[in-house]
MIDOSE-1310 file (N, C-alpha, C; in nm, 2 decimals, decimal comma, always signed):
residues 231
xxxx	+0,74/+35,04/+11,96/+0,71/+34,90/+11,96/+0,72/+34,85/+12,10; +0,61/+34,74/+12,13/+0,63/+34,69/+12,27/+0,80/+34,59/+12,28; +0,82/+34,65/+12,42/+0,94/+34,56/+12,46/+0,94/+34,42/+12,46; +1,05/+34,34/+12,43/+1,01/+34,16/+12,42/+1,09/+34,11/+12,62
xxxx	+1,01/+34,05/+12,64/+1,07/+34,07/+12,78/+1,06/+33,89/+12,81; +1,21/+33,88/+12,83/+1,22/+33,76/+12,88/+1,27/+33,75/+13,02; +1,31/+33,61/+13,10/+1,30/+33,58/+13,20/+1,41/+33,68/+13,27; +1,55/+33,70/+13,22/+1,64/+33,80/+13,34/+1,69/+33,91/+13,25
xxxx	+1,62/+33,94/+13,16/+1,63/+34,09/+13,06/+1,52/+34,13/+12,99; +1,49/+34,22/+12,93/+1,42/+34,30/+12,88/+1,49/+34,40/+12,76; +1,40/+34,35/+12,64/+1,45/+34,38/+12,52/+1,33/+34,51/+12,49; +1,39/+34,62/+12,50/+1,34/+34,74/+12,43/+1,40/+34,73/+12,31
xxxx	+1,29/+34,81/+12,21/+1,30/+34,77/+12,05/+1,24/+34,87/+11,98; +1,28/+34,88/+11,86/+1,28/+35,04/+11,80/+1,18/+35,00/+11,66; +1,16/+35,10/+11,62/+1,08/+35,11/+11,45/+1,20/+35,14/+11,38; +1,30/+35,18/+11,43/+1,42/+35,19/+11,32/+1,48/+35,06/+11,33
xxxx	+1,49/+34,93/+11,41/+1,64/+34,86/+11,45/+1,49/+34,71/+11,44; +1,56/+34,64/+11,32/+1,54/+34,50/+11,32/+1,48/+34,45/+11,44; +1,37/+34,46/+11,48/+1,30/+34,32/+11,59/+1,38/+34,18/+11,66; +1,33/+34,16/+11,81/+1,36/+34,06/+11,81/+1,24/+33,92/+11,72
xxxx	+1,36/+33,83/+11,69/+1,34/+33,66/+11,60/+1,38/+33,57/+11,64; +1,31/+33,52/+11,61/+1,38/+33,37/+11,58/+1,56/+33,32/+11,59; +1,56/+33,40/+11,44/+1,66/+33,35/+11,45/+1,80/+33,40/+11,52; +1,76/+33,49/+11,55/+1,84/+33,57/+11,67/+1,87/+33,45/+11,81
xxxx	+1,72/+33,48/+11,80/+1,71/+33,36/+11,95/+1,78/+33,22/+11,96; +1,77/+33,13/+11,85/+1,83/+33,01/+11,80/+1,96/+33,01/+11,82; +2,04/+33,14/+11,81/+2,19/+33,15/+11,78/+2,24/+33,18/+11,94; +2,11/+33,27/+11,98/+2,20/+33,32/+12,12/+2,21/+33,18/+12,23
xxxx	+2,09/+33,10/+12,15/+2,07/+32,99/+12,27/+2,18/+32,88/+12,21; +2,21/+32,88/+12,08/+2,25/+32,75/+12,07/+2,43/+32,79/+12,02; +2,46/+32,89/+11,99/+2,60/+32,93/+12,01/+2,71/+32,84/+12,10; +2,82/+32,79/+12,03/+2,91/+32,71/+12,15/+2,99/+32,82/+12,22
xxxx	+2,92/+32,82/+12,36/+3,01/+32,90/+12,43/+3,12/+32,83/+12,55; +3,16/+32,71/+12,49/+3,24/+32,68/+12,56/+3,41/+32,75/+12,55; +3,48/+32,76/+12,68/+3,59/+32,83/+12,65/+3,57/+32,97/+12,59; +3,47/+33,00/+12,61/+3,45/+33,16/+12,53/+3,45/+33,27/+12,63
xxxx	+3,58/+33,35/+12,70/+3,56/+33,44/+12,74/+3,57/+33,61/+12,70; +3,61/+33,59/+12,60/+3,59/+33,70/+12,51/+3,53/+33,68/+12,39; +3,40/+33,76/+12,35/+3,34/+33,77/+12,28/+3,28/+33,83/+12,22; +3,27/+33,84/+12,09/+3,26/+33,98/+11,99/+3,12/+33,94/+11,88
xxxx	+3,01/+34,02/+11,90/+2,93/+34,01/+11,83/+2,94/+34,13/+11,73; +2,91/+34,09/+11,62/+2,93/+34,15/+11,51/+2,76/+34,20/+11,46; +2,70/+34,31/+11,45/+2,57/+34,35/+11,37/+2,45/+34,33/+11,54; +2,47/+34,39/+11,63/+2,42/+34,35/+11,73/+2,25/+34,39/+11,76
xxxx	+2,18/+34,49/+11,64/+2,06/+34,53/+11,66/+1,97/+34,51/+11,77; +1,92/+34,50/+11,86/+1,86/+34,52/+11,96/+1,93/+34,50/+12,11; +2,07/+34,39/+12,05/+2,16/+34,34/+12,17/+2,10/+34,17/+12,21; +2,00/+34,13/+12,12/+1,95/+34,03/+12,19/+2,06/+33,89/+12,24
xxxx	+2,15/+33,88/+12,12/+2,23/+33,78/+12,13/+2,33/+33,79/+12,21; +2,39/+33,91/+12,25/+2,48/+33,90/+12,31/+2,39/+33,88/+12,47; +2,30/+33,97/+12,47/+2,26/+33,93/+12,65/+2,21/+33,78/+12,64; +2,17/+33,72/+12,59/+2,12/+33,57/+12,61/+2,29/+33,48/+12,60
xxxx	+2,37/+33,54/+12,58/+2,50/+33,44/+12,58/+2,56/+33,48/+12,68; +2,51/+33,64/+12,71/+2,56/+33,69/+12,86/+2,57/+33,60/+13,02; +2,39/+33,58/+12,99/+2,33/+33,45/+13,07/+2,37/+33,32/+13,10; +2,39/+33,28/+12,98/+2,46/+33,16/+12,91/+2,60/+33,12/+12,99
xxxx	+2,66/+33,26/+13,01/+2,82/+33,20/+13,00/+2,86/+33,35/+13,12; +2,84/+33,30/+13,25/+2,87/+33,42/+13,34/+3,01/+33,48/+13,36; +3,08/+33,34/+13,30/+3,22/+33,46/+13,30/+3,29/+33,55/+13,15; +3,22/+33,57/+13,11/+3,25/+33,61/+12,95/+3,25/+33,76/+12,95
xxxx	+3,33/+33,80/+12,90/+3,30/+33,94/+12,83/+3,31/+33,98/+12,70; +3,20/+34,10/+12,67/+3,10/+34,12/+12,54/+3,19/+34,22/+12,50; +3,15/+34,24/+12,34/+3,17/+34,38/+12,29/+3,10/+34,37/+12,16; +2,98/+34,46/+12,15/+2,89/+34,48/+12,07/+2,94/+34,59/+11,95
xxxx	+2,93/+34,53/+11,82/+2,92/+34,67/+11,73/+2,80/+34,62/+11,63; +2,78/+34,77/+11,57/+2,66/+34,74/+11,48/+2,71/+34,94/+11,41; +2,69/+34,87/+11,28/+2,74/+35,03/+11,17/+2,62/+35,08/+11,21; +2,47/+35,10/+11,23/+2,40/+35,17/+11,24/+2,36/+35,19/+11,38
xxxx	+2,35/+35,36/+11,37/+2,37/+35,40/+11,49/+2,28/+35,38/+11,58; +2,15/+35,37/+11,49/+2,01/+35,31/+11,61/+2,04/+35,26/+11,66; +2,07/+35,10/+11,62/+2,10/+34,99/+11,66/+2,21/+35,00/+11,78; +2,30/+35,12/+11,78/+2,47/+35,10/+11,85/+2,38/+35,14/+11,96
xxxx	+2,30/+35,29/+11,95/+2,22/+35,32/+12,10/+2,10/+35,26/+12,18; +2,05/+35,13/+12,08/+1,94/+35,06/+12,13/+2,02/+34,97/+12,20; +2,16/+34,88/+12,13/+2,17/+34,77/+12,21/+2,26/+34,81/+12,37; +2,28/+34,97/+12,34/+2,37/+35,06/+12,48/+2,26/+35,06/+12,58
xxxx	+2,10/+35,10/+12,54/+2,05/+35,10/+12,69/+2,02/+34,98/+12,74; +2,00/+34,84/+12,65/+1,93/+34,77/+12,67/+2,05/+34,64/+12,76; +2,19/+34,68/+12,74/+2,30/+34,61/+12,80/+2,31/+34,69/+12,94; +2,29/+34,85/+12,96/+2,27/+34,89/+13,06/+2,17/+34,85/+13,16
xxxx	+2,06/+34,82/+13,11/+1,94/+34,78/+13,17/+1,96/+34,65/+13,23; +2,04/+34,59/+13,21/+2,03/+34,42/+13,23/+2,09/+34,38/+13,30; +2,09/+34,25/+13,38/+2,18/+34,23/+13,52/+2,33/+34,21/+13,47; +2,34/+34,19/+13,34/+2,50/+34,13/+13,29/+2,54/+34,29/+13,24
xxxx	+2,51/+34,37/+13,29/+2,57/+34,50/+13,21/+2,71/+34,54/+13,25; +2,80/+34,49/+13,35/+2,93/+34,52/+13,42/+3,02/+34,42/+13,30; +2,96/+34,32/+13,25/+3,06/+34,21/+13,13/+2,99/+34,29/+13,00; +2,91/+34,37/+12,97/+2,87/+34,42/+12,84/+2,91/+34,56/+12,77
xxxx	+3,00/+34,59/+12,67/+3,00/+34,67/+12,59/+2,96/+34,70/+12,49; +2,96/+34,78/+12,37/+2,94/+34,80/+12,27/+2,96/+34,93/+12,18; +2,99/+34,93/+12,06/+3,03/+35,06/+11,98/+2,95/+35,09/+11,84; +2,96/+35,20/+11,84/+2,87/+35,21/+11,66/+3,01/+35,25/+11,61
xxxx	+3,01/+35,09/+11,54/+3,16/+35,07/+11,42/+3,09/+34,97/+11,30; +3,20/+35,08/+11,22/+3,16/+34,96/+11,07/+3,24/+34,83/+11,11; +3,22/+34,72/+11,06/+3,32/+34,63/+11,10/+3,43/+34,59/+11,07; +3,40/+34,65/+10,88/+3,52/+34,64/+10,82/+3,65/+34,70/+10,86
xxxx	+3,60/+34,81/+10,92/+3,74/+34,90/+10,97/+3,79/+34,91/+11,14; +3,71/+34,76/+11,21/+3,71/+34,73/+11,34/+3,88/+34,74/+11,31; +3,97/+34,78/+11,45/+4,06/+34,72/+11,44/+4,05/+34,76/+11,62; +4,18/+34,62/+11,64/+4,19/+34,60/+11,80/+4,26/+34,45/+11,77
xxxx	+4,37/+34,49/+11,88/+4,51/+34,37/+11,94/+4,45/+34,24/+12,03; +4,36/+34,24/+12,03/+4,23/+34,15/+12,09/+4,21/+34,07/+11,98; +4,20/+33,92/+12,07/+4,17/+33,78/+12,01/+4,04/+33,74/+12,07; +3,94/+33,69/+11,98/+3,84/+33,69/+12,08/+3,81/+33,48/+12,05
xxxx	+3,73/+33,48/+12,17/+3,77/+33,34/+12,16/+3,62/+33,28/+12,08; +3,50/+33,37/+12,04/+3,36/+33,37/+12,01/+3,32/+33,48/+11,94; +3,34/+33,47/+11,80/+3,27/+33,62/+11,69/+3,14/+33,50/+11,70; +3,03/+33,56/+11,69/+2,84/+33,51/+11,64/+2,80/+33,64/+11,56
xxxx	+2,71/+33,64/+11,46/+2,69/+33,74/+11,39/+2,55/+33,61/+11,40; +2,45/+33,75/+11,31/+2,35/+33,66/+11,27/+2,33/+33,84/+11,14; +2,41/+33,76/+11,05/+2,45/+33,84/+10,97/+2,34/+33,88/+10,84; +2,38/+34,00/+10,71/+2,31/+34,03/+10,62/+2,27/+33,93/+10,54
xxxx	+2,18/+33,92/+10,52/+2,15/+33,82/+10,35/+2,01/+33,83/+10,30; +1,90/+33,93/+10,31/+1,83/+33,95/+10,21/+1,81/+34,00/+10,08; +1,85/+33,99/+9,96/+1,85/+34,06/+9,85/+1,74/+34,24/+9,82; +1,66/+34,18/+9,91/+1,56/+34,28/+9,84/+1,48/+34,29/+10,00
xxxx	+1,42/+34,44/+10,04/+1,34/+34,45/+10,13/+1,27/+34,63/+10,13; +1,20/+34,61/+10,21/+1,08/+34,70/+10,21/+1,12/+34,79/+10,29; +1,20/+34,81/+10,36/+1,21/+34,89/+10,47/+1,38/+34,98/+10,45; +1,42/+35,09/+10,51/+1,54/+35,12/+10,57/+1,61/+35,06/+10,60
xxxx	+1,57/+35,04/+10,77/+1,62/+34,94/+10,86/+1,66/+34,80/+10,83; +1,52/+34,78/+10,78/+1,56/+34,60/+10,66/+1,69/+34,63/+10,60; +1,72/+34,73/+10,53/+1,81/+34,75/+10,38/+1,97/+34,77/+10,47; +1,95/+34,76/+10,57/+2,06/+34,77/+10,67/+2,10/+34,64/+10,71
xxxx	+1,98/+34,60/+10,79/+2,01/+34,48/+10,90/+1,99/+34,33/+10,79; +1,91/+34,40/+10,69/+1,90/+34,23/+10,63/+1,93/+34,22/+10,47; +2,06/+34,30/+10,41/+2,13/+34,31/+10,30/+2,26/+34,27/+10,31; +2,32/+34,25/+10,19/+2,45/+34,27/+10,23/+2,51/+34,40/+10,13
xxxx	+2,44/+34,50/+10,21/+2,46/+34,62/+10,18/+2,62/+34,68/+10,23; +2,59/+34,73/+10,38/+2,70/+34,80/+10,46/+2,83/+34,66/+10,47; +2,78/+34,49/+10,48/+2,91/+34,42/+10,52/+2,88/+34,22/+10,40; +2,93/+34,22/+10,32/+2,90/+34,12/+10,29/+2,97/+34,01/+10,32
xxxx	+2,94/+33,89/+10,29/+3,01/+33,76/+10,32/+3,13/+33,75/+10,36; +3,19/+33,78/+10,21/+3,36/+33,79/+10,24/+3,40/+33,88/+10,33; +3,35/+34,00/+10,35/+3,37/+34,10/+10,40/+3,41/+34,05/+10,57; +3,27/+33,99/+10,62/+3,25/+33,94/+10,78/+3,37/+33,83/+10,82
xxxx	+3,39/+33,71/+10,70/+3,45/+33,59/+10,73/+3,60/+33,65/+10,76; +3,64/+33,70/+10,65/+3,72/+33,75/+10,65/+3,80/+33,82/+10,75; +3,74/+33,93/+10,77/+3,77/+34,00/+10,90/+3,75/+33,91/+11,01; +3,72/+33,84/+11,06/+3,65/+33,78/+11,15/+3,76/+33,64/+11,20
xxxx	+3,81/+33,56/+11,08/+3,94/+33,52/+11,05/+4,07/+33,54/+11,10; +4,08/+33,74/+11,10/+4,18/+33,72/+11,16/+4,19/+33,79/+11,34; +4,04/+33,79/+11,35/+4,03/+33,84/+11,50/+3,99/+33,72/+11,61; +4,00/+33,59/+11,53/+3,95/+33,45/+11,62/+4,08/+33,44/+11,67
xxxx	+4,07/+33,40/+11,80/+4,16/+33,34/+11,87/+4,22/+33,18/+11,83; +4,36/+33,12/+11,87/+4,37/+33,01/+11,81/+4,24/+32,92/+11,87; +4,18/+32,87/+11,95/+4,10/+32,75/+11,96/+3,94/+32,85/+11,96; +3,91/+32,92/+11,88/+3,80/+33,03/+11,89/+3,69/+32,98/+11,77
xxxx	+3,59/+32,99/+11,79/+3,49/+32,92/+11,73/+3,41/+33,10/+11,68; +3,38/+33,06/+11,53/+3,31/+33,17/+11,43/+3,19/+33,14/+11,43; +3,06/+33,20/+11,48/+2,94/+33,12/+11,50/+2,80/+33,18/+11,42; +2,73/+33,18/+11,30/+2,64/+33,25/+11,22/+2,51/+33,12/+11,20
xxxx	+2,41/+33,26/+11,18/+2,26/+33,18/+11,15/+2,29/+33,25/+11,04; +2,25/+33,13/+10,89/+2,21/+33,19/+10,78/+2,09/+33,09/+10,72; +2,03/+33,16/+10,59/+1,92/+33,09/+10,50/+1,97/+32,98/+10,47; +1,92/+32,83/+10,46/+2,00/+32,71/+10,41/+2,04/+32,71/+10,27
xxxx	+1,97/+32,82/+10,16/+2,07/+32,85/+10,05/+2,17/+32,91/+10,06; +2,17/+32,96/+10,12/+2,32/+33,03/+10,13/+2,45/+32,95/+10,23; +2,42/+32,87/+10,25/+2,53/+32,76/+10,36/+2,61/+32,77/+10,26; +2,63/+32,72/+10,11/+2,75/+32,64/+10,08/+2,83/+32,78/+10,04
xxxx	+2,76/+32,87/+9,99/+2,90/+32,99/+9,92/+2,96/+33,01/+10,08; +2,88/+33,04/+10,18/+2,95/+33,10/+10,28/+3,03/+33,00/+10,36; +2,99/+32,87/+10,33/+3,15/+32,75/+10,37/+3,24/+32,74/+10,26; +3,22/+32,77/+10,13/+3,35/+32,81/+10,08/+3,43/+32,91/+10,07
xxxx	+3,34/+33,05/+10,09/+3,45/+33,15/+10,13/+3,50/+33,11/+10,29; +3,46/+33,08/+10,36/+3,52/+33,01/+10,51/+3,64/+32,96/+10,47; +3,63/+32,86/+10,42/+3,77/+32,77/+10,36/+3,88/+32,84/+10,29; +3,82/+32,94/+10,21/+3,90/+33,00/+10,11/+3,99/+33,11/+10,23
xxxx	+3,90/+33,15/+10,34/+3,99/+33,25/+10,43/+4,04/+33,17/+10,54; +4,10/+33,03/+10,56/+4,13/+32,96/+10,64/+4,05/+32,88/+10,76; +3,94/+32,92/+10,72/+3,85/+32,85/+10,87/+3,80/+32,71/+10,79; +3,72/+32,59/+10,91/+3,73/+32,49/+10,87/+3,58/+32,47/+10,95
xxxx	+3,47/+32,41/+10,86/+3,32/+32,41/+10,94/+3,32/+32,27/+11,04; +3,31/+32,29/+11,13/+3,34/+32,21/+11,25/+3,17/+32,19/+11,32; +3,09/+32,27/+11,26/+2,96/+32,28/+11,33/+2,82/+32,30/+11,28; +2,77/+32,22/+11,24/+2,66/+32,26/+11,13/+2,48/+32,17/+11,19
xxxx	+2,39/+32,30/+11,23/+2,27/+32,22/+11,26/+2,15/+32,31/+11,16; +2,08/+32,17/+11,08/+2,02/+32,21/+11,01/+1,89/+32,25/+11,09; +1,80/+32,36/+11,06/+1,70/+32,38/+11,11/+1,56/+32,39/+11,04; +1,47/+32,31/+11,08/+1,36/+32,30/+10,97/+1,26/+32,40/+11,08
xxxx	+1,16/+32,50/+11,02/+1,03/+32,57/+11,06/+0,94/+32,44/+11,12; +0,94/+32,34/+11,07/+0,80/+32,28/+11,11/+0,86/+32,11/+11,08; +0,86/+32,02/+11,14/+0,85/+31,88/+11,09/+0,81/+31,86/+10,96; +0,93/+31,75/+10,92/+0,85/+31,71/+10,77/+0,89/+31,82/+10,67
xxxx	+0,99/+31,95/+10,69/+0,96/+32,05/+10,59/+1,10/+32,04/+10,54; +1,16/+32,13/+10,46/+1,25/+32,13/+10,45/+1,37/+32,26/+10,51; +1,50/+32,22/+10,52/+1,56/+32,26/+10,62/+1,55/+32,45/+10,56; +1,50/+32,52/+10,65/+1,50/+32,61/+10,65/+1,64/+32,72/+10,68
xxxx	+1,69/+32,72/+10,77/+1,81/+32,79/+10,78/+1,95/+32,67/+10,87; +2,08/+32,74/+10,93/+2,14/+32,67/+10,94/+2,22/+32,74/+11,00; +2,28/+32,68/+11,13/+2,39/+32,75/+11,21/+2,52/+32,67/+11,17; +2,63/+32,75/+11,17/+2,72/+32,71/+11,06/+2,82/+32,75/+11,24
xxxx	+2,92/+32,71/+11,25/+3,04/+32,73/+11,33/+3,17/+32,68/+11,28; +3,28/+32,78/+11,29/+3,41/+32,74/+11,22/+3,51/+32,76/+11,32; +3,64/+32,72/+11,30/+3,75/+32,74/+11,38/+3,87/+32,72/+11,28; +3,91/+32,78/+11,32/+4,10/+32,78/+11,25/+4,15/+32,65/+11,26
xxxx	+4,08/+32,49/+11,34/+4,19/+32,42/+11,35/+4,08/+32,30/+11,29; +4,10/+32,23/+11,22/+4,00/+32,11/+11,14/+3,99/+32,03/+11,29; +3,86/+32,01/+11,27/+3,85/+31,88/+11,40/+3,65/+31,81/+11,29; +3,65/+31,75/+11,35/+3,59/+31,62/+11,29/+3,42/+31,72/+11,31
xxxx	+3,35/+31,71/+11,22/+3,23/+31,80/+11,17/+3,10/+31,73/+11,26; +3,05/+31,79/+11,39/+2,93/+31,78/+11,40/+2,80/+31,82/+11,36; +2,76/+31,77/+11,30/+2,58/+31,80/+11,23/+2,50/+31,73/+11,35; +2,37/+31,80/+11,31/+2,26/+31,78/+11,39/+2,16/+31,84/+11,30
xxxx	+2,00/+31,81/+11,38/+1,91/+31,89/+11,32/+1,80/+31,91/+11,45; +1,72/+32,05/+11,38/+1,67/+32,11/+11,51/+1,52/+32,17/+11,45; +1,43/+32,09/+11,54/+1,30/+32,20/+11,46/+1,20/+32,30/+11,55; +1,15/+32,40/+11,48/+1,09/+32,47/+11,59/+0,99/+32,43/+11,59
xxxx	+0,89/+32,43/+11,50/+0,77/+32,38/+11,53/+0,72/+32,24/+11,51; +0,65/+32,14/+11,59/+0,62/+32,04/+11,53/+0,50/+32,07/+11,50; +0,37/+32,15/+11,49/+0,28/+32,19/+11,41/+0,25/+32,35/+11,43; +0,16/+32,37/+11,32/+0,22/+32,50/+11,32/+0,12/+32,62/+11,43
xxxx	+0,16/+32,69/+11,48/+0,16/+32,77/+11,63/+0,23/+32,70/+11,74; +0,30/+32,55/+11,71/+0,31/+32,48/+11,85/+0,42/+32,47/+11,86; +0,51/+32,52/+11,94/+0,66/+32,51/+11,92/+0,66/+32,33/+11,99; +0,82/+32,29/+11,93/+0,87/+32,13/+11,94/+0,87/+32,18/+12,06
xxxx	+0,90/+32,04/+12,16/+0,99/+31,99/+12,25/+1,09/+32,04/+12,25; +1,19/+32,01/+12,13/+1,34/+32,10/+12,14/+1,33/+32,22/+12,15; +1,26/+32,32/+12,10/+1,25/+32,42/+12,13/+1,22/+32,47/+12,25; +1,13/+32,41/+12,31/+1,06/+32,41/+12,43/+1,17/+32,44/+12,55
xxxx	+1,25/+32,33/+12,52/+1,31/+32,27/+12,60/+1,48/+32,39/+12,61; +1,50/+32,35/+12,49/+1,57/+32,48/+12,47/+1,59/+32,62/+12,51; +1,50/+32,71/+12,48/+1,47/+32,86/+12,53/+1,40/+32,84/+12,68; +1,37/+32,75/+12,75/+1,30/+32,71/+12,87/+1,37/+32,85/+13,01
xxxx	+1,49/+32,85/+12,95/+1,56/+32,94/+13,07/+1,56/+33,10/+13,00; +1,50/+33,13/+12,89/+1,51/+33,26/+12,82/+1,37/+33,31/+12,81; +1,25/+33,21/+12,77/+1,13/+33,27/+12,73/+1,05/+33,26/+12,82; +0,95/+33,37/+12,81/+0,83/+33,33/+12,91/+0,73/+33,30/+12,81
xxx	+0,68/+33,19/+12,83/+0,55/+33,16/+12,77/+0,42/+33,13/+12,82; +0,34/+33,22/+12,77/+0,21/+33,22/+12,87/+0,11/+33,10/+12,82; +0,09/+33,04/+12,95/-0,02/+32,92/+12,95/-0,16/+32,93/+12,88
């Protein structure tokens, strides 16, 4: 597969290991990385998110896992390759059985949730095969730091089970931007952000396209420091 190459890295990408997306992109850009110097992505497939938060947030440091091994060695050369590779790590770990005395102040996942898919790779990166819901919150719960923000892109059907297992394992949704594909449509997916400590719930809404091939303004405006877009 050709490499996806943006402005200060270069994403090499596999036929085994989930593509870069969308929604990858949305999360690495719009992730609150405030206060976040340790940071743990969870399911890291090509590495995209963590080097775009790399960028993001120059004093932070990374630590990548992903249970499939493609993925552990795609997102190893692709953190090597990149100017932020001295703040970047990563491991081929299940997550369930992560353990480490480390508080991290930023888990982002852009986690499992397709029921059904065509592929391997798919049946990996987009099931909740190897790590499901409970599984991630959970764990994830007790690896956030006290003022540490839990940060996921999911389908807008799936928002409410996965803010009530949030609740049910002590976190509290502090962060919620609906995201529509196209003006006028309906809200397509949803970045969800929690913390251990209740503070007062920002919503917003964010579209990519205002017609279709033509990315919004917000978008535009947004990835402006990540994408190259040819004229």
């Amino acid at each position: 597969m050709k490499p996806f190459t943006f402005k200060q890295f270069v994403i090499q990408q596999s036929k085994e290991v989930f593509r870069v997306g969308t929604d990858g992109v949305l999360l690495g850009a719009l992730a609150n990385i405030e206060n976040a110097f340790n940071i743990l992505e969870v399911g890291t497939g090509t590495g995209l998110i963590s080097l775009m938060l790399a960028q993001r947030n120059p004093e932070a440091q990374f630590l990548g896992i992903d249970t499939n091994k493609d993925a552990a060695e795609l997102t190893k050369f692709n953190f090597e390759k990149s100017p932020f590779f001295s703040r970047l790590k990563n491991n081929h770990q299940d997550f369930k059985n992560f353990e480490t005395d480390k508080k991290f102040d930023l888990i982002v996942s852009n986690p499992p949730y397709f029921e059904v898919s065509g592929s391997e790779k798919d049946k990996i990166a987009r099931q909740t095969v190897e790590l499901n819901f409970s599984q991630l919150i959970s764990k994830s719960s007790m690896l956030l730091s006290k003022n540490g923000v839990f940060s996921v892109i999911l389908p807008a059907e799936t928002g409410n089970d996965f803010i009530a297992i949030a609740i049910e394992n002590g976190m509290f949704l502090i962060r919620k931007i609906n995201i529509k594909g196209i003006e006028n449509s309906k809200v397509k997916r949803l970045i969800l952000e929690f913390s251990l400590s209740e503070k007062d719930l920002i919503e917003s809404e964010f579209i990519i396209e205002k017609s279709p091939r033509q990315y919004s303004d917000q978008y535009l405006e947004l990835t402006k420091e990540f994408h190259v877009f040819r004229k």
